[in-house]
C-alpha positions as CSV (number, residue, x, y, z in Angstrom):
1,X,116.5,113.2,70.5
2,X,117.3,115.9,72.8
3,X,115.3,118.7,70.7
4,X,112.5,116.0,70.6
5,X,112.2,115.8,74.5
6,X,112.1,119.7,74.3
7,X,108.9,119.6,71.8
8,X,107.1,117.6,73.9
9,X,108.5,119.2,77.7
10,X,107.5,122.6,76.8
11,X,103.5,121.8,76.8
12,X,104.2,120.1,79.9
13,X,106.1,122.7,81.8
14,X,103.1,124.7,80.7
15,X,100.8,122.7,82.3
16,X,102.6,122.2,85.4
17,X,102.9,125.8,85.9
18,X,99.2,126.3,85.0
19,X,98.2,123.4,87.6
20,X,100.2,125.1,90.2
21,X,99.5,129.1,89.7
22,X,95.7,128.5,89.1
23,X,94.1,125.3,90.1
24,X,96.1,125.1,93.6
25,X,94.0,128.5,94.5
26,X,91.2,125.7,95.3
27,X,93.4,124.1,97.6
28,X,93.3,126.5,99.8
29,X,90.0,128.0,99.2
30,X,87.3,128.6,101.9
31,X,83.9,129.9,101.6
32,X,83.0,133.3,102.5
33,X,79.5,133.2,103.6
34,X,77.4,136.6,104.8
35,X,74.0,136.9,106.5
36,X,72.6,138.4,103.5
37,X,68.7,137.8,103.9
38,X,67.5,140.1,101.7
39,X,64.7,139.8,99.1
40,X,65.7,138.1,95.8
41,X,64.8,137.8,92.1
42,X,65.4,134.2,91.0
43,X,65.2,134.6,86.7
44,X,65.2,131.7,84.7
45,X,64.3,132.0,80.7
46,X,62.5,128.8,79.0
47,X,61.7,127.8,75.7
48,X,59.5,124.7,75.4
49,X,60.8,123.5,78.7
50,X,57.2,121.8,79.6
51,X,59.1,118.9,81.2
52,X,61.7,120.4,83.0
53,X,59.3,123.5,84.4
54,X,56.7,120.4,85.6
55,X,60.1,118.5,87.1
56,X,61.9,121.8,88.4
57,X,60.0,124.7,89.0
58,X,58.3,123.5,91.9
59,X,61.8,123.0,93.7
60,X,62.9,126.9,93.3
61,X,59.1,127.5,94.6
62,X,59.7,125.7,97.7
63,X,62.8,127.6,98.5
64,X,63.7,128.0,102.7
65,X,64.4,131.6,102.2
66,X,62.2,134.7,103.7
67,X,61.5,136.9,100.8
68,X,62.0,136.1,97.0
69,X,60.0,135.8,93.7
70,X,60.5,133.4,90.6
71,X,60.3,135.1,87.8
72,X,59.6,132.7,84.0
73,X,59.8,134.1,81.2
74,X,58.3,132.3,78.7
75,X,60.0,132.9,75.3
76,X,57.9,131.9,72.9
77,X,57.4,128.7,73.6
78,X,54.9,126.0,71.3
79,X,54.7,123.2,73.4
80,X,52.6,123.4,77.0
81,X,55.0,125.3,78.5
82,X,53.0,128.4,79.5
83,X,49.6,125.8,80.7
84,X,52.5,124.2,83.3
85,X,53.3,127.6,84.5
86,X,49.8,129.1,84.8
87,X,48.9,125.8,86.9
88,X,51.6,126.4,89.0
89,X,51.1,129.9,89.5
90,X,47.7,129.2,91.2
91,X,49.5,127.4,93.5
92,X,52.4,129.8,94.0
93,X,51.5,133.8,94.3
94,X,55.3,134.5,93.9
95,X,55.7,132.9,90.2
96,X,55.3,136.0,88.3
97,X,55.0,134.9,84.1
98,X,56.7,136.7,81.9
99,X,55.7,136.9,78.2
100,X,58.3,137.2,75.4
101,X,56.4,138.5,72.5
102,X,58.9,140.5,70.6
103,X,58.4,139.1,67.0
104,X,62.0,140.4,66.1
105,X,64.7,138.0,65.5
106,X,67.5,137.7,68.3
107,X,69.4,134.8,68.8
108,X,70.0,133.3,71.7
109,X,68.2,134.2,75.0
110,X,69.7,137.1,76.2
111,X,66.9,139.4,74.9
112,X,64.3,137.4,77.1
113,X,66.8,137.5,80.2
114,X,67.4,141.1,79.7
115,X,62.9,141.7,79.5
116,X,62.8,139.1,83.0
117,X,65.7,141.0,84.5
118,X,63.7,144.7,84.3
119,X,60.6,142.8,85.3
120,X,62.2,141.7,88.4
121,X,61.3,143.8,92.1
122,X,64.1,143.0,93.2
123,X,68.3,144.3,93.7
124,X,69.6,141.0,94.1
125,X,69.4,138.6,91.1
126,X,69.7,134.5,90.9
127,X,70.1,133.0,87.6
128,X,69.3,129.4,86.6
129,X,67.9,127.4,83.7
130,X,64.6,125.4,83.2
131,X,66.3,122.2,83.0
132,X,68.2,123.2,86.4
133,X,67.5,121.4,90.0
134,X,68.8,122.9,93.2
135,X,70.6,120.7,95.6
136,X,68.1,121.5,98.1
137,X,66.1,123.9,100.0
138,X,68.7,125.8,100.6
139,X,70.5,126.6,97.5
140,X,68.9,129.8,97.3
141,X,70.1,130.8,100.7
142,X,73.5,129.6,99.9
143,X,73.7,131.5,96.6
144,X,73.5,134.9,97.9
145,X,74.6,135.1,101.3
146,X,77.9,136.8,100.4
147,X,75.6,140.2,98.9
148,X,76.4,143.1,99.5
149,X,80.2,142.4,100.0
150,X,80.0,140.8,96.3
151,X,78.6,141.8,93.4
152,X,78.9,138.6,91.6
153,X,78.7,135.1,92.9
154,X,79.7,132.5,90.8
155,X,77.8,129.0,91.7
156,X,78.8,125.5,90.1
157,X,76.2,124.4,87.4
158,X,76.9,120.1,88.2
159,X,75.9,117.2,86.0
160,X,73.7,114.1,87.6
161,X,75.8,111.0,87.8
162,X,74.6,108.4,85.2
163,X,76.4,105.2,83.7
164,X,77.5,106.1,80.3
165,X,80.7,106.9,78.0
166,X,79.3,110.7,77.5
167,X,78.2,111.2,81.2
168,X,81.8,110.5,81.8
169,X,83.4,112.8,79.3
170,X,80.5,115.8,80.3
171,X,81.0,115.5,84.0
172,X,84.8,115.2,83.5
173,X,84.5,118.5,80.8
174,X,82.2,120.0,83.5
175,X,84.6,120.3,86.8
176,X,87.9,121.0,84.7
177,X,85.4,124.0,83.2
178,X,84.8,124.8,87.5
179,X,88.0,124.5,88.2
180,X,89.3,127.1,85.6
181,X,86.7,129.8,86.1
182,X,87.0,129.5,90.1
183,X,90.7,129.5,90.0
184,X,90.9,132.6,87.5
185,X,88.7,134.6,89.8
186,X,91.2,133.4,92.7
187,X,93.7,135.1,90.9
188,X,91.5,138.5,89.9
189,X,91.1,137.4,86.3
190,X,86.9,136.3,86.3
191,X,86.9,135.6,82.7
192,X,83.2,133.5,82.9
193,X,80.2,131.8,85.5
194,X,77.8,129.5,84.1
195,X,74.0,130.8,83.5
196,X,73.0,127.7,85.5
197,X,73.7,129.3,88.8
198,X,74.8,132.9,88.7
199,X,74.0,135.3,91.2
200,X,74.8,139.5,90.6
201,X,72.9,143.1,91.3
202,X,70.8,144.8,88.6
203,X,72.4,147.8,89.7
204,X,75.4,146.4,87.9
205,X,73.5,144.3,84.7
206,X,72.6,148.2,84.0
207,X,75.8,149.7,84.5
208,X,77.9,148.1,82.0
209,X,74.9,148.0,79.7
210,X,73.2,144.4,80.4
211,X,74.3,142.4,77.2
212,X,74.5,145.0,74.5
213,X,77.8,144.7,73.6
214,X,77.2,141.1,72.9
215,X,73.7,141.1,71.7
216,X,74.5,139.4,68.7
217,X,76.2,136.6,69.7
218,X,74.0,133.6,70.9
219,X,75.9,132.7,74.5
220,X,78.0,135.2,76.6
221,X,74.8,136.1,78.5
222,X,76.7,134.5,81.7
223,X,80.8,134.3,80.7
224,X,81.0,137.6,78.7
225,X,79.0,139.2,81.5
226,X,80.8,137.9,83.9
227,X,83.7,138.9,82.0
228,X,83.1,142.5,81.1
229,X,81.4,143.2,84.6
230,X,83.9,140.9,87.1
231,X,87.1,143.0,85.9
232,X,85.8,146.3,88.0
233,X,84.0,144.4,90.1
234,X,84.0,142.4,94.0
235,X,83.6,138.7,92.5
236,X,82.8,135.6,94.9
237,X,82.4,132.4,94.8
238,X,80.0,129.8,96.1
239,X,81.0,126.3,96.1
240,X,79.4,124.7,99.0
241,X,77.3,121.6,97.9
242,X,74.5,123.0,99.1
243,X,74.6,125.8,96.2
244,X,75.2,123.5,93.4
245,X,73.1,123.2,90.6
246,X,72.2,119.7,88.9
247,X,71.0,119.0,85.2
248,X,70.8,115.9,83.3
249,X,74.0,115.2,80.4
250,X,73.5,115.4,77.0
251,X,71.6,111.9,75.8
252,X,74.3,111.3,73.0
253,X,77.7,113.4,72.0
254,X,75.3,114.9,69.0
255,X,73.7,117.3,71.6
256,X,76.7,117.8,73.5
257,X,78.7,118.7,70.7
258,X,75.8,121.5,69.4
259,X,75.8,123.0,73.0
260,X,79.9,123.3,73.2
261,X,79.6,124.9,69.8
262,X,77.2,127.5,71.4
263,X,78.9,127.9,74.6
264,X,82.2,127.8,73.2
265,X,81.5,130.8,70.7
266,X,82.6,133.3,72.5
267,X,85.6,133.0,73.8
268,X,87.1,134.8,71.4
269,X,85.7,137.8,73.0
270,X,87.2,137.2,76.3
271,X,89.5,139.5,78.1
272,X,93.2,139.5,76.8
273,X,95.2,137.6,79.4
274,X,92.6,134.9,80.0
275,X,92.2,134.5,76.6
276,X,96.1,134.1,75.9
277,X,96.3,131.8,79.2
278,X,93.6,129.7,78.2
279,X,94.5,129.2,74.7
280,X,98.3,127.7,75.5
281,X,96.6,125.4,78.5
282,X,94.1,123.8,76.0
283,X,97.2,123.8,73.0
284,X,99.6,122.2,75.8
285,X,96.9,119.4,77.0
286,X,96.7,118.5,73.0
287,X,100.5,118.6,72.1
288,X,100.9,116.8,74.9
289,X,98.6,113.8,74.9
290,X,100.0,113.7,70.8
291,X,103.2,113.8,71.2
292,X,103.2,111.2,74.3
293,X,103.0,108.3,71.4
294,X,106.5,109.7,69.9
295,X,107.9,110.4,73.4
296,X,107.4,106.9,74.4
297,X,108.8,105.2,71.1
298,X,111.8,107.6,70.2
299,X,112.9,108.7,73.7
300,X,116.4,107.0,74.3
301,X,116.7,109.0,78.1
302,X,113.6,106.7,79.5
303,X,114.5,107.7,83.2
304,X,114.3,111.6,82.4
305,X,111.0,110.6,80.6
306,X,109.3,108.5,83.6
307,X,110.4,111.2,85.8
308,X,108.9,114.1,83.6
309,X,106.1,112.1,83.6
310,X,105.5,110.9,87.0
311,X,105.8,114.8,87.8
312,X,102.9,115.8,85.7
313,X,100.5,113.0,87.1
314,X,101.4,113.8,90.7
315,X,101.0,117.4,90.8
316,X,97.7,116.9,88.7
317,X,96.4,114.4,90.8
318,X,97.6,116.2,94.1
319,X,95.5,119.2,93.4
320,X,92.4,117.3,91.6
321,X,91.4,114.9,94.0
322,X,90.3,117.8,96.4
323,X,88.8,119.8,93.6
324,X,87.3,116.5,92.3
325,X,85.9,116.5,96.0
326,X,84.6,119.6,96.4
327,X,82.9,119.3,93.2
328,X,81.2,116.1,93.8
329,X,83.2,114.5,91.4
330,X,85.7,111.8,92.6
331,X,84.6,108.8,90.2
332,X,85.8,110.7,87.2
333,X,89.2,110.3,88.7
334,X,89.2,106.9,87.7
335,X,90.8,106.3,84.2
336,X,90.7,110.6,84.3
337,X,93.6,110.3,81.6
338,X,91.0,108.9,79.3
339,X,88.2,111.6,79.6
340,X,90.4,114.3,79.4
341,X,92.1,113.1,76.4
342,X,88.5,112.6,75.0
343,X,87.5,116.4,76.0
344,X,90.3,117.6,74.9
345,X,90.1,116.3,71.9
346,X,86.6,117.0,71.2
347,X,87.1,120.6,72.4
348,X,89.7,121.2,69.4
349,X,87.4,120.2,66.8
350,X,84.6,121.8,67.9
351,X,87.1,125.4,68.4
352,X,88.1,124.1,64.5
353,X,84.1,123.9,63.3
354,X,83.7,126.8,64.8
355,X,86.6,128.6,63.3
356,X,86.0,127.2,59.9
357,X,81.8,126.7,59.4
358,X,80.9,129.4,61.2
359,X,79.6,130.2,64.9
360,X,76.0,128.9,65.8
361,X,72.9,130.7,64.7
362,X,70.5,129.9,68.0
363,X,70.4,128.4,71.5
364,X,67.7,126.5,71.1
């Protein structure tokens, strides 16, 4: 019994350890916010996005901010995608449209990023996505008042609130995902940002080469980026509500499942010690949600058990609920055991479909 208590205490030593070296950064975190007022390049790439640019756009347009310009580009889109825009550029002179019209075949989106990131006047970029809403009027400012100190800013991408079993799992998927990539740059390791709210200089998207080294993967435009250009670089982060953010979940765990497949195909590529970090704190949550079944049947010490237990909860929930705060996210603290069981688990098998079918072909 005793080598069976050690099987399952060694994932959770690792977790406890990974809870308290990385995630209690957040604790202590505070903001470090400039007078930048410089002009900016927002960049957002859409393909058949006619809803969401009709919903969206308008809210980047109306941006409390001095000097900026919005830069589309439309990537081939077949819906009315382009008609939206033009309509709206009559009402906006600072929507510039940019046409993606290279007949060659590149997956994912980085080659339409890359043509709106050379179009752009601008130093200082802002990325989002079509289907993105800001907080506010202010999210622009927000974003990029720590240039030039910074040459990345890493904003939080949220999920709207909505009553349903995926929400749940998405939103709870979505802060342990902001916890891990704020924390790692806390601790000079940025291994990824999300492409819903990045911020960086084109001085630097030039310098290490844009996405060439990645160009045939279909993600990594923002956490291989942020990877290969945050390990020489000043990396900040933004997480004041104000910055976030918002899109709409998945509509079923079909969807959701396709888009982790995409986004989760290439962290393989990461950096070595995030990689290797990473991979035992996803291997420890798994062991040790299947091994708690055998713990609590076979476990003759019950009193070193509760207390190994009890341990693991109270440190996790010591450091979560003011993440969970600061993220907007306190409701998926209720029955959290369950939802990160449930993304655990479906984070495994889609690493495993990945691993064993093959990476996906396209992002859209």
């Amino acid at each position: 019994m005793d080598f069976l208590f050690l099987i399952w205490a060694a994932p959770l030593v690792y977790l406890i350890f990974h809870y308290l070296f990385f995630h209690s950064r957040l604790i202590f975190f505070k903001e470090e916010n400039g007078n930048f007022k410089g002009p900016v390049s927002i960049v957002i790439c859409a393909k058949n996005e006619e809803n969401n640019l009709r919903e969206n756009l308008p809210e980047i347009l109306n941006q409390n901010y001095p000097k900026f310009e919005v830069l589309v580009v439309d990537d081939q889109s077949e819906d009315g995608s382009l008609a939206v825009l033009e309509s709206l550029q009559k009402q906006f002179s600072h929507l510039k449209i940019i046409g993606n019209n290279n007949k060659e075949t590149y997956i994912g989106k980085k080659m339409a990023l890359s043509l709106g990131i050379k179009s752009s006047s601008f130093e200082h970029l802002l990325l989002t996505d079509a289907d993105c809403k800001p907080a506010g009027k202010n999210w622009l400012k927000s974003m990029v008042n720590q240039f030039p100190q910074k040459q990345i800013v890493l904003g939080i991408g949220a999920t709207f609130k909505e009553n349903s079993f995926i929400n749940k799992v998405v939103r709870w998927e979505t802060l342990q995902t902001a916890i891990e990539y704020n924390s790692f740059a806390l601790a000079s390791m940025p291994y990824m940002g999300v492409g819903r709210n990045l911020a960086y200089e084109k001085s630097l998207f030039h310098n290490v080469g844009g996405f060439e080294s990645h160009i045939g993967l279909p993600s990594g435009d923002d956490d291989l980026f942020v990877s290969e250009s945050g390990e020489y670089s000043e990396v900040g982060l933004q997480l004041n509500p104000e910055a976030f953010t918002y899109s709409k979940s998945p509509k079923n765990l079909a969807v959701w499942w396709r888009q982790k497949r995409r986004h989760m195909s290439t962290s393989s590529f990461y950096r070595f010690w995030p990689k290797i970090l990473l991979t035992l704190y996803g291997l420890s949550q798994l062991s040790f949600y299947l091994l708690l079944p055998i713990a609590v049947l076979l476990f003759y010490d019950w009193k070193l058990f509760w207390i190994s237990l009890a341990l693991k909860v109270i440190i996790q929930f010591i450091i979560l609920i003011p993440s969970a705060r600061r993220f907007k996210s306190m409701d998926c603290l209720i029955l959290f055991p369950l939802w990160e069981f449930c993304s655990t688990l479906f984070v495994t098998l889609v690493h495993l479909q990945n691993l064993f079918f093959g990476k996906p072909k396209a992002w859209k």
